[in-house]
TILOVO-275737 format. One line per 10 residues: their letters; for each residue x, y, z of C-alpha. Coordinates in steps of 0.1 Angstrom, whole numbers. Layout:
N
a	X Y Z; ...
//
This chain:
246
xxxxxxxxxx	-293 589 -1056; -280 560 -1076; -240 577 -1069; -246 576 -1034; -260 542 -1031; -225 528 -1049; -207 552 -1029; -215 533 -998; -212 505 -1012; -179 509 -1024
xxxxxxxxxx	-172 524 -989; -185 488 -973; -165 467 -997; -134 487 -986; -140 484 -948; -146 446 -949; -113 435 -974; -82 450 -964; -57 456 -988; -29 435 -994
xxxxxxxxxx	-6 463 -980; -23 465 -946; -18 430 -940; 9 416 -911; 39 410 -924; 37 372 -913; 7 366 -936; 16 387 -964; 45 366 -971; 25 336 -972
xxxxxxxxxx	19 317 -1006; -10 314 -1019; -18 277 -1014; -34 255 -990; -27 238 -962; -32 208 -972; -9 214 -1000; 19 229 -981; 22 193 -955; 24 176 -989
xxxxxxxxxx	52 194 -1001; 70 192 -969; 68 153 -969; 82 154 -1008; 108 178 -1004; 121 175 -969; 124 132 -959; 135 124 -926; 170 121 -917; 185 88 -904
xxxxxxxxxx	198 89 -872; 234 97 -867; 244 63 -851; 231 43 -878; 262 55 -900; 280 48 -875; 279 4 -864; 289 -6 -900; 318 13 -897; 328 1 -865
xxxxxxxxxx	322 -35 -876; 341 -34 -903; 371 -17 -885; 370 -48 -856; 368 -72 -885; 402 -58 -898; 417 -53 -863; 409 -93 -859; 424 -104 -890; 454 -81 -885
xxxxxxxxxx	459 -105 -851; 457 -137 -865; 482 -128 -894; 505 -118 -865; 504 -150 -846; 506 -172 -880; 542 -150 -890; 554 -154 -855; 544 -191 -856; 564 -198 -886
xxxxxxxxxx	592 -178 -879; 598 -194 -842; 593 -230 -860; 565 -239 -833; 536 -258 -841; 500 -243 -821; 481 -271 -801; 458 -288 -823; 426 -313 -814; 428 -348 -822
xxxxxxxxxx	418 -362 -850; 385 -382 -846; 396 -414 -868; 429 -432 -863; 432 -445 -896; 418 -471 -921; 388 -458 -928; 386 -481 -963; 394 -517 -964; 411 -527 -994
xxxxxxxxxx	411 -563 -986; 402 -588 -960; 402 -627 -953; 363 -635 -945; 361 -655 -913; 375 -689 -912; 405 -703 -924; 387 -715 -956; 371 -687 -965; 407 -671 -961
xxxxxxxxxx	421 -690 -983; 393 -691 -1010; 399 -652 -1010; 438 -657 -1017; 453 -654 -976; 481 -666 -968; 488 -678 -927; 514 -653 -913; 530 -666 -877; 544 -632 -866
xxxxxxxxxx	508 -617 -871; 490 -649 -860; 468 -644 -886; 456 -653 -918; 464 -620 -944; 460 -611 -978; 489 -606 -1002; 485 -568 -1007; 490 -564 -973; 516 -595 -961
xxxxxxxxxx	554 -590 -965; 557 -628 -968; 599 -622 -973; 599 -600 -940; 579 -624 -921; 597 -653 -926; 631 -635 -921; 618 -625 -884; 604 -663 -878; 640 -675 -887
xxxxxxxxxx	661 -646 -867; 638 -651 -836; 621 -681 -836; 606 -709 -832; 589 -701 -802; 563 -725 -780; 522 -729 -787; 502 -742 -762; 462 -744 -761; 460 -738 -725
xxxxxxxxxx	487 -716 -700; 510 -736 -676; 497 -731 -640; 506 -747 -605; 489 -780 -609; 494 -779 -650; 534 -778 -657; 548 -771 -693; 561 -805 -691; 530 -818 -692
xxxxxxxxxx	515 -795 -719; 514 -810 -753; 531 -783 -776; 509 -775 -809; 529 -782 -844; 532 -755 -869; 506 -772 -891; 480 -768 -862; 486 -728 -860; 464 -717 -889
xxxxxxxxxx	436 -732 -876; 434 -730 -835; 413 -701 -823; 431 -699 -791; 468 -705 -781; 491 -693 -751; 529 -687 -761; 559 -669 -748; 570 -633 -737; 593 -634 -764
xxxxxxxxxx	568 -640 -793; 549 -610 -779; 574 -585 -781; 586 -600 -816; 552 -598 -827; 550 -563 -816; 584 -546 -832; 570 -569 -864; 540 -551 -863; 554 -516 -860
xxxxxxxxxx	579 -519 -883; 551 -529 -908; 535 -499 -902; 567 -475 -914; 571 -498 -946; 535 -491 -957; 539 -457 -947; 570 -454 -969; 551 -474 -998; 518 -453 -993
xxxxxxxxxx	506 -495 -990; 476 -503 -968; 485 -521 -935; 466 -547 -912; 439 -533 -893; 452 -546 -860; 481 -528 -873; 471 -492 -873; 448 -496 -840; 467 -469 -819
xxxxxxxxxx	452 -491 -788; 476 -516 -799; 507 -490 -804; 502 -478 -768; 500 -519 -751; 533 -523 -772; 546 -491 -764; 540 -504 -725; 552 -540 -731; 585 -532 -744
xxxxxxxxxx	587 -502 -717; 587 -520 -687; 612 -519 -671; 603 -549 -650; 617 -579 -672; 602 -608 -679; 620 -639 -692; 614 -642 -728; 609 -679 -723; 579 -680 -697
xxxxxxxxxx	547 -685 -714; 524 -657 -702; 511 -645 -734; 472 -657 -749; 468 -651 -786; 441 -654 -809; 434 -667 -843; 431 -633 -867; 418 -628 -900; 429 -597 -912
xxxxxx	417 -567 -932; 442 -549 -953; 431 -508 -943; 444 -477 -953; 470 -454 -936; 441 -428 -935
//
């Protein structure tokens, strides 16, 4: 009785767990692990690819960046071989951005600080920036030339204007004097300019004004001419400040 009871048991035991054999192919092949152990694995083993693109911008960028650089190499070899110069902004400063030296603010305070009175500037101007030899050789070449304190009109004639001494220059704020001092004063001025430039000197500040380049540049230009003897011109008492060039 015992044989046949484990007979059907064995015979149950077989019915309810197939063999390995009779399996599908599908799950035969499976490992033996779980499925929460095979998603792991996947993540581990198998990372997700970057997209394609992503490889690609870098590339791209750097390839522009060369394409540029190749253009403006171009342009600078033509530019130097042709001998022309490319348009360039303005500069923001005219010059003399650093005073070396100046004369204070009244005609003792000038001379406290070492001026000296210079006619073709009408100014009073330290040595480091006064050619005292040039000065005086364009005052004897050119002048003397007429000071007034007020301009000859139609009810005031010259004749009747008391001319101002050479002595009384240095210290009168305002004076009125004659075409041809301006345009003395003017080539004076410019031609102090191209010594200091050749010296690497400072120059007056009036000096490297471009403002005052351009109304000399316009005086001398016009072609309407004006006797060098009428007294149109008002002038007024500087004290000057050495600047640099730069």
């Amino acid at each position: 009785m015992a044989m046949a009871q484990n007979k059907r048991i064995h015979s149950w035991f077989n019915r309810e767990m197939p063999r390995l054999d009779e399996l599908p192919d599908e799950e035969a092949e499976k490992p033996f692990i779980t499925p929460t152990s095979s998603e792991s694995d996947d993540e581990v083993f198998h990372p997700k690819q970057k997209p394609w693109y992503r490889h690609i911008i870098p590339i791209a960028g750097i390839a522009v960046a060369l394409f540029l650089g190749m253009i403006a190499f171009s342009i600078l070899i033509n530019d130097s071989k042709s001998g022309s110069v490319p348009d360039a902004p303005q500069p923001q400063v005219q010059g003399g951005s650093v005073v070396t030296a100046h004369c204070g603010t009244t005609p003792e305070e000038a001379q406290e600080r070492g001026c000296f009175w210079d006619i073709m500037s009408f100014g009073w101007m330290h040595p480091s920036c006064l050619d005292q030899a040039e000065s005086a050789k364009w005052a004897e070449k050119y002048g003397p030339w007429k000071w007034y304190t007020e301009r000859p009109d139609n009810t005031t004639s010259e004749e009747d204007l008391i001319p101002l001494t050479q002595e009384e220059l240095p210290y009168t704020p305002v004076v009125w004097t004659t075409q041809g001092y301006h345009v003395q004063h003017c080539l004076y001025v410019l031609k102090m300019i191209h010594l200091a430039a050749m010296k690497e000197g400072p120059v007056s500040n009036e000096g490297i004004e471009l403002g005052h380049t351009d109304h000399c540049a316009m005086l001398i230009g016009n072609p309407e001419l004006v006797d060098y003897e009428e007294v149109n011109t008002r002038v007024h008492l500087l004290f000057v400040q050495c600047v640099t060039l730069t």
